[in-house]
VMD Tcl script that draws the C-alpha trace (Angstrom):
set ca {
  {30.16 72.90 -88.28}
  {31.51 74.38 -84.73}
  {32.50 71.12 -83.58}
  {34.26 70.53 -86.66}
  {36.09 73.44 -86.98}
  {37.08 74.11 -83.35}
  {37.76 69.89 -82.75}
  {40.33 70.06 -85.48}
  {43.94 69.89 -84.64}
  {46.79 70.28 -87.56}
  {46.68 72.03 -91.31}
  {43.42 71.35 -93.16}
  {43.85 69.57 -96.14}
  {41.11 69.93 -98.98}
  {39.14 66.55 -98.39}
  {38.64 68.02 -95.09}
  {37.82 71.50 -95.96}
  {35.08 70.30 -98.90}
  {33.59 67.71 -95.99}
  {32.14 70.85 -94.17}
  {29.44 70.94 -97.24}
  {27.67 74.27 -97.15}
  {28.05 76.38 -94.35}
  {26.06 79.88 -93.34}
  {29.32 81.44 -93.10}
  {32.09 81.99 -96.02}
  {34.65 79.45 -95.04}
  {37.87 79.74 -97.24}
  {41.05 77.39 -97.00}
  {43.98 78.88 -97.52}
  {47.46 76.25 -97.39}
  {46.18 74.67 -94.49}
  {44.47 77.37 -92.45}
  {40.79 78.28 -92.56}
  {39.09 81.84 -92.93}
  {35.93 82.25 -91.69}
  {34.13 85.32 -92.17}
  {29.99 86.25 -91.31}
  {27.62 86.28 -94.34}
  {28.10 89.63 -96.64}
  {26.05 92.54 -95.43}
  {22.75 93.74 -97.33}
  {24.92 96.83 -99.00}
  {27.32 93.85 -99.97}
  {25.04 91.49 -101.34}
  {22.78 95.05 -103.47}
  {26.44 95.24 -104.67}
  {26.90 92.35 -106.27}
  {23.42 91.67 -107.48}
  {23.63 94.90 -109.77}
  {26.87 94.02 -110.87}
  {26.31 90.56 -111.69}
  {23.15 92.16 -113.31}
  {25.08 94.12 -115.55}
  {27.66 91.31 -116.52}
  {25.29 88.58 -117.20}
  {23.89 89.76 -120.73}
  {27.94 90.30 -122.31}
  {29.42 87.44 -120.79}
  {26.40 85.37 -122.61}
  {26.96 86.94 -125.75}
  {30.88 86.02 -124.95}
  {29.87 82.41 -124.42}
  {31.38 83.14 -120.83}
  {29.25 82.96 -117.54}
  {28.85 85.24 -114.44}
  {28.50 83.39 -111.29}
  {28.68 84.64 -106.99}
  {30.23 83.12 -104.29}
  {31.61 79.96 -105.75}
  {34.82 77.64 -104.86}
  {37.74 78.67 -106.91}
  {40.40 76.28 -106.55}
  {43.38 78.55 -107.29}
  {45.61 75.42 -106.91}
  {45.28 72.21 -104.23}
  {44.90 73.40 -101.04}
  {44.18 77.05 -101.76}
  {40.21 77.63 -102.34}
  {39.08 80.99 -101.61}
  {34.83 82.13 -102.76}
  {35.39 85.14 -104.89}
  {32.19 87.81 -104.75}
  {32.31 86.94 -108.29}
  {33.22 85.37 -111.43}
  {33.36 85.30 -114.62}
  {34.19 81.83 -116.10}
  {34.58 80.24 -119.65}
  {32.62 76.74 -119.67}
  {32.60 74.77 -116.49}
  {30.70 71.77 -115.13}
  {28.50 73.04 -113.19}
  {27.84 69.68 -110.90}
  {31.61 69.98 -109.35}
  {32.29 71.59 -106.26}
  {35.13 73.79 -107.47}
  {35.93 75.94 -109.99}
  {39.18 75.95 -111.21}
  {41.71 79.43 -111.99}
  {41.97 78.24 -115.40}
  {38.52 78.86 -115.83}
  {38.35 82.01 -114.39}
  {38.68 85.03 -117.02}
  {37.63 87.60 -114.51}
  {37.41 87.54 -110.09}
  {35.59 90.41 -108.43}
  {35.80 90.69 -104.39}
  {33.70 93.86 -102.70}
  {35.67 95.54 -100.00}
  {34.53 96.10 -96.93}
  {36.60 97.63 -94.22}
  {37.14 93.78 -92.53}
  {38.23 92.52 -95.05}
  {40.13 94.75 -96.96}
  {43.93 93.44 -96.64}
  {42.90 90.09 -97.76}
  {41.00 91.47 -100.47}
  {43.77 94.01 -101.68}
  {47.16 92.13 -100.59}
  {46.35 88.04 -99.67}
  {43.71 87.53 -102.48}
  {45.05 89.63 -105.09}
  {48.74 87.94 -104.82}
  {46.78 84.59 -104.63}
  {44.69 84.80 -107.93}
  {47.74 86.38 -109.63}
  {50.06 83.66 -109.35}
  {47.04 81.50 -110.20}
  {47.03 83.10 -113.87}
  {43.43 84.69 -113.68}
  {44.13 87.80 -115.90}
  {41.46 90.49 -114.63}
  {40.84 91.14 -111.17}
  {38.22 94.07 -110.05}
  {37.87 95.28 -106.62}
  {34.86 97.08 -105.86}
  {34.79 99.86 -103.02}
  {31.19 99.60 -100.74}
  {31.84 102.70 -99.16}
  {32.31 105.22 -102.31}
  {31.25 102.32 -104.99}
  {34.89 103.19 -106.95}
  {35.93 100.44 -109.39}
  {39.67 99.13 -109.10}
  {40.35 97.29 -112.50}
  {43.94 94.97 -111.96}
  {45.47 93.34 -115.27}
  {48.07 90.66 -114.71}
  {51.54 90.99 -115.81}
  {53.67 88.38 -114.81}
  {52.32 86.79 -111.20}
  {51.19 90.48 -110.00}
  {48.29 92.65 -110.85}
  {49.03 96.18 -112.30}
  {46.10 98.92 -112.24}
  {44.64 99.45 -115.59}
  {41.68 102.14 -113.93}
  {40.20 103.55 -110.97}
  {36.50 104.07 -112.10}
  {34.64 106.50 -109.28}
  {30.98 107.57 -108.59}
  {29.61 109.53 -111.88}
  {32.30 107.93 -114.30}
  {32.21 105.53 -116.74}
  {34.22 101.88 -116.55}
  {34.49 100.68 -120.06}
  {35.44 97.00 -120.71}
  {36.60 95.39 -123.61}
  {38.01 91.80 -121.94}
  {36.68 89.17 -121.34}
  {33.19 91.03 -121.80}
  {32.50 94.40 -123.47}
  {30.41 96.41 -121.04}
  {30.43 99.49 -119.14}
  {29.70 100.19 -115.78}
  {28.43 103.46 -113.97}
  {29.50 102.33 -109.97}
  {26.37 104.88 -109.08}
  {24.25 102.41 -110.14}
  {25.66 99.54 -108.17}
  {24.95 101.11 -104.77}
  {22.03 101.11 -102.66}
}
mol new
graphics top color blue
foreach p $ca { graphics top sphere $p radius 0.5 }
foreach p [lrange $ca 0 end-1] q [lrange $ca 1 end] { graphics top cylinder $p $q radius 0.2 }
display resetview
């Protein structure tokens, strides 16, 4: 994978990107350019177990399912691997999942990756159409819930430590963030 990445001269184009196979790091393409970033830390990954956890019984009943860490190709060229998903039916043999799919697209901040999470990601899976976005705080464990309107997210709740999320789309659920953290 280092030779690959580091031999590579010019805009990546998706062929080349999806040739890497599976890497140990998350490797996004974004219009040409890659980002890499190191695997998600323990807190990180507790994170997103428990809240995957707590999705995966509604979005059955919904007929929808919760997956982490998958391709989402938002259009060609532009593939980012959300924290989580929550998708209508798929094939789950192709390598991507497409923003059509998507009813739902979770990332967990962390304080390096925060402006792609808040401004590059969030304007991304906007103008894909993916109508709920949550962003999940690791430091304080505070829910951000987005709805789109138009190609831009506006906040529909901030849901801190010892409060109560309640969601009605795609799934019905609530969430207590104090029992996502470690």
């Amino acid at each position: 994978m280092t030779v690959a990445v580091f031999d590579h001269e010019g805009p990546w184009t998706e062929e080349e990107y999806l040739s890497l196979g599976e890497t140990s790091q998350r490797v996004e393409l974004f219009d040409g350019s890659l980002h890499v970033t190191p695997a998600p830390t323990p807190r990180h990954q507790n994170i997103s177990g428990e809240l995957r956890s707590a999705l995966r019984g509604p979005a059955r009943e919904a007929g929808l399912h919760v997956l982490e860490g998958v391709n989402v190709r938002l259009r060609p060229g532009r593939i980012p691997i959300p924290d989580l998903v929550i998708t209508g039916p798929i094939d789950f043999d192709e390598v991507n999942v497409e923003a059509g799919d998507v009813r739902l697209v979770c990332e967990i901040i962390a304080p390096s990756n925060a402006a792609t999470d808040k401004v590059l990601k969030m304007h991304y899976y906007a103008a894909a159409g993916i109508e709920w976005y949550l962003l999940v705080e690791q430091d304080n464990g505070s829910l951000h819930l987005y709805r789109r309107q138009g190609r831009h997210y506006r906040e529909v709740s901030v849901t801190k430590v010892g409060e109560l999320l309640e969601l009605t789309e795609p799934v019905r659920t609530t969430i207590r963030p104090e029992q996502l953290l470690p």
